[in-house]
N, C-alpha and C positions, 0 to 999 in steps of 0.2 A: 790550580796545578792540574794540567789533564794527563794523562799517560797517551803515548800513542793506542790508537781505537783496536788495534790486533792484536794488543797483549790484556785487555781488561776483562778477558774471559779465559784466560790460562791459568788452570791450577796450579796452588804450589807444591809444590813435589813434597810428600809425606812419608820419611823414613820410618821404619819399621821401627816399634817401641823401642823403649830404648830401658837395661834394667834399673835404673835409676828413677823412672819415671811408672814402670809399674809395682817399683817395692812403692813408691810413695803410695799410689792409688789402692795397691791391694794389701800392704802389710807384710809382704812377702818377705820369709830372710834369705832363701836358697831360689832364686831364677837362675834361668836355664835359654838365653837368646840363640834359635836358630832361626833365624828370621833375615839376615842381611850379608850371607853369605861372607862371613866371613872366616877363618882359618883359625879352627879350634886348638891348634896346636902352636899357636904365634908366628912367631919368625925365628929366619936362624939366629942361633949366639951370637954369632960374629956382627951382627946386627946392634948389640947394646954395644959391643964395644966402638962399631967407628960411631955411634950417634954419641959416646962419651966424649970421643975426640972432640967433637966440635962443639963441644958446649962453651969452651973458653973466645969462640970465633962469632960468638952471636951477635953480635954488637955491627959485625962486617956484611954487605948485602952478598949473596950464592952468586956462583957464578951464571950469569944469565944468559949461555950459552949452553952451559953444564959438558963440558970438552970431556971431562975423565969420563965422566958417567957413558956418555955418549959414543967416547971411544972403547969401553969394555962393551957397552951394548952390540955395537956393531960388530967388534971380536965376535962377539956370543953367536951370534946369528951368518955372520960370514957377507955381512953389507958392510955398503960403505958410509962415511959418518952423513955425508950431507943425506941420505936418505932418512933422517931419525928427526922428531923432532918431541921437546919431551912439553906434558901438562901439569894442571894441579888434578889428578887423576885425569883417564881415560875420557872421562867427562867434558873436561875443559877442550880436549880435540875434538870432538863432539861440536861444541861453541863454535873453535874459531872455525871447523870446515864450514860450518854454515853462515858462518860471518863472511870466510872469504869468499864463498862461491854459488851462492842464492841470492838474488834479487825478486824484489815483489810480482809474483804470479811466475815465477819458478816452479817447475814440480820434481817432488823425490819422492821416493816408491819404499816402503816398508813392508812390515807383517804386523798383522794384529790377530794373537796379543806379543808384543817384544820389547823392549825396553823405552820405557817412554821419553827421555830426554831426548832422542832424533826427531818427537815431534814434534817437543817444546821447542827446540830450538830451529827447526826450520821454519814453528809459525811467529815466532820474536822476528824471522826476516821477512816476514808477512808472504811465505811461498807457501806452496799446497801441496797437504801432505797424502799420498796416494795410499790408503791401506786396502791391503789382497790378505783374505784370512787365511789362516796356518790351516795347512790338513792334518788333522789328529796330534796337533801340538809340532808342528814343522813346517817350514820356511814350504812356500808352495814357488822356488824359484821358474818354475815355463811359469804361472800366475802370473809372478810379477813382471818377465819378462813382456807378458802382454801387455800390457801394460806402459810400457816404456812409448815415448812420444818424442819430436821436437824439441818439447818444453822440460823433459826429465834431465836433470842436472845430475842428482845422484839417489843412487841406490844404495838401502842400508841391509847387511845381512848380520844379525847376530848369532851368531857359533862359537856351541853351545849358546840355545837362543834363551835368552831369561824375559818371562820366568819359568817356560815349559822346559825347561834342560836337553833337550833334542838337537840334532846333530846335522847336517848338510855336511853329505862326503865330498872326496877331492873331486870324483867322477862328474859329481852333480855341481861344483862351482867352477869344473873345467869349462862344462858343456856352457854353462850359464856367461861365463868371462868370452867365450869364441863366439858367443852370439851380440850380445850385447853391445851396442855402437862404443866406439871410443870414446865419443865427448861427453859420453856416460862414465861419473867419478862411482865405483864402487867401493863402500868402506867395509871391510870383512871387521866386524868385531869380535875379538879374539880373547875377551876377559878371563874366560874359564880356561881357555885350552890345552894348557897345563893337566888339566884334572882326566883328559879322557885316554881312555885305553883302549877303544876300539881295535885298530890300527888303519883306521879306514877316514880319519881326520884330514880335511886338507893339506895336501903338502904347499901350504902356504909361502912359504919363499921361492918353490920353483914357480908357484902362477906370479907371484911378485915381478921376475924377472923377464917374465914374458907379455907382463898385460900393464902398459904404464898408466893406464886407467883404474889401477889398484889401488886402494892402502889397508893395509892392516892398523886395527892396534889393539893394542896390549895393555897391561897394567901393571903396578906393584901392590894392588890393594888385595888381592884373593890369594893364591896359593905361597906369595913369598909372604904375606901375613903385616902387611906394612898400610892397610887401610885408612890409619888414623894420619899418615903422613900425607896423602895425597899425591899420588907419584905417577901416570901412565902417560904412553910414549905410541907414537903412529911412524910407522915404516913406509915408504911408499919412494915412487920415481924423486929423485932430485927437483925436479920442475914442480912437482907437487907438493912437498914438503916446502920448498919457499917461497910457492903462494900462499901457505901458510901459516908460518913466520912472519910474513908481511903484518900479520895481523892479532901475533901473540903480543902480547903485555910482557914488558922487560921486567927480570926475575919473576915467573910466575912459580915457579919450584924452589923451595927453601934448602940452605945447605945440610938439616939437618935429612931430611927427605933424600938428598943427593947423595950424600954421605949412606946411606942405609939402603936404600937400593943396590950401592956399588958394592956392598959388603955382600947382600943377598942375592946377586946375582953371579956372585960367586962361588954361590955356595949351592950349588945344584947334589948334591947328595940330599941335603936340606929338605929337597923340591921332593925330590923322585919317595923319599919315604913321605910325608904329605898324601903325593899321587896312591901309595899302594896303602895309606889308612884308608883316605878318601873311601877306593873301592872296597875294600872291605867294608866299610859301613855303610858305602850304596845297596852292594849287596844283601847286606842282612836286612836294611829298611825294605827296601825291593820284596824282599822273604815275609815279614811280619807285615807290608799292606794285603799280601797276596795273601795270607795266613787270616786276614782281617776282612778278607773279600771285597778289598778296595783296588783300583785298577790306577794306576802311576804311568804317567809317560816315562817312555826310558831315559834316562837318565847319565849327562855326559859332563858334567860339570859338579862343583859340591853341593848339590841342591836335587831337588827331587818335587816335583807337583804333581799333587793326588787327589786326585777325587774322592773325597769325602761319601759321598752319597746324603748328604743331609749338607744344610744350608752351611757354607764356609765360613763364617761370619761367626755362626753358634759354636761352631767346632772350634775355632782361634781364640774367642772368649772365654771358652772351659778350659782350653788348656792353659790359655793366661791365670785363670784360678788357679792353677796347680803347677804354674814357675815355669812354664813353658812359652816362650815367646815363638811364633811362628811367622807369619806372613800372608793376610788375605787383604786384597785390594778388589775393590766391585767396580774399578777400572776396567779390569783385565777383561770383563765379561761374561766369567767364567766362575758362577755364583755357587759352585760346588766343589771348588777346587781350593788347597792349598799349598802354599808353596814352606819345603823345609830346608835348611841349612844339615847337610850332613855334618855330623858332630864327630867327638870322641867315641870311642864303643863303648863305654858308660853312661854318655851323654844320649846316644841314641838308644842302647835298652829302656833307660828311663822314659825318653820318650815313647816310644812304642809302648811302656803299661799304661802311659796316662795319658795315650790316644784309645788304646783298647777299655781303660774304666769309662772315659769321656762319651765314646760313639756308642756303649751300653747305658749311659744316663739319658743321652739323650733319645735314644730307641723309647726307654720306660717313659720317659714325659710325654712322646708321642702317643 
């Protein structure tokens, strides 16, 4: 049994511990996982109640077009339905754009360091993946424009880019969408964008409407708090979104999924308090690395990466001692950095004293 020769050197994507797996290794009764950015505050209520609803309908396959969902989605946002098309997360869009629109010796254009599934999966279509490094933790979009050739299929932008939490304004992906050739597919990933306050965030639905070589997307895993369901959705021209389609898997979204999205997308009070804990506990980490004489790229999503100044690796291991899950991968490049999941403001004083006892132990051993 051989595998195709382009995929037998692809890592497998390794989530962030998990606290089940570090009570067993360390003994631990009280862990503390910010590590996978997820939404320390859950989801809205109204979220138990419709996933109640459909517990008696399991037995029935989701609707695998997902019409309701699909129709408040588009309400929400002021598109039309055929412009939507939904995944099992944000991820699985991900898949099929590179299933439907690369072929072998293909090229798509990234950032490194940014979320690694756009590489995986463009090299599963055996295309080549173009990386332009981030300057100071940000999308170097004139870089990648240079970058652009003949052979460039599509370009990935993630904003807020994970795992540096850094930001590309509206100015700067105007300038970038009016340059950029048409037959150029640019996928603005939009996971966080919920979280930022700026007020200087793409206005992403006006370039939508203007550049049919767009697509957004989105998710229900981060700030509506629906993670474990698998749930995100890409906006983009009609012609784009059922190329698509063409190449989604019939029900790939479960009704319970459907069902809890439609309740949480309802419920935008939900979101916006989320948004205004978020910053506040941006803010006070922001406070206590600078307090700790640690330097953090700024910070636009619920997550924060800091530079340690001492090896990353040492630093995410003591904290792991002390119930702390965080996030270091020596993928990224970036052997002195950590990435952390903004928490609760309990969750994050905590962490701040047992990043501050941690980076004094490890001073003394040195």
């Amino acid at each position: 049994m051989q595998p195709k020769s382009n995929i037998v050197h692809l890592p497998v994507y390794k989530p962030g511990k998990s606290t089940d797996e570090v009570r067993r290794e360390l003994g631990l009764s009280e862990i503390t996982k910010l590590a996978s950015n997820e939404n320390p505050f859950g989801s809205s209520p109204k979220v138990m109640d419709a996933i109640a609803a459909e517990l008696s309908q399991l037995s029935l396959y989701p609707d695998g077009a997902a019409v309701v969902l699909t129709e408040a989605v588009a309400e929400h946002y002021g598109v039309d339905t055929n412009q939507i098309i939904f995944g099992a997360g944000s991820d699985e869009i991900i898949l099929m754009l590179a299933r439907a629109f690369l072929v072998p010796g293909d090229e798509t254009i990234m950032a490194t360091t940014t979320f690694p599934q756009y590489k995986h999966n463009v090299e599963i279509e055996n295309a080549v993946s173009v990386e332009v490094p981030h300057i100071n933790g940000k999308h170097d979009l004139p870089g990648m424009l240079a970058r652009v050739n003949d052979k460039t299929k599509i370009v990935w932008i993630c904003n807020p880019n994970n795992p540096t939490g850094t930001m590309v304004t509206h100015d700067e992906v105007e300038a970038f969408m009016k340059a950029v050739p048409s037959h150029v597919l640019v996928v603005l990933d939009e996971a966080y964008c919920e979280y930022d306050t700026s007020g200087q965030y793409p206005r992403s639905f006006e370039l939508l409407s203007a550049y049919k070589n767009l697509i957004l997307l989105r998710t229900f895993s981060k700030v509506y708090g629906l993670a474990s369901l698998r749930i995100g959705y890409g906006i983009g021209h009609p012609d784009v979104i059922h190329t698509i389609n063409q190449v989604r898997e019939p029900f790939n979204t479960t009704r319970i999924a459907q069902a809890a999205a439609l309740a949480a997308i309802k419920d935008q009070a939900f979101v916006a308090k989320c948004r205004e804990d978020n910053a506040v506990g941006c803010q006070y980490l922001q406070g206590e690395f600078k307090r700790l004489g640690l330097v953090a790229f700024p910070a636009h999503g619920n997550f924060i990466m800091v530079d340690v100044k001492r090896p990353g690796v040492d630093v995410f291991q003591a904290l792991m001692r002390k119930g702390f899950i965080v996030r270091f991968d020596p993928q990224w490049g970036m052997s002195n950095h950590i990435r952390i999941t903004i928490g609760s403001q309990e969750q994050n004083k905590k962490l701040a004293h047992a990043l501050e006892e941690v980076l004094a132990d490890i001073a003394v051993q040195a």
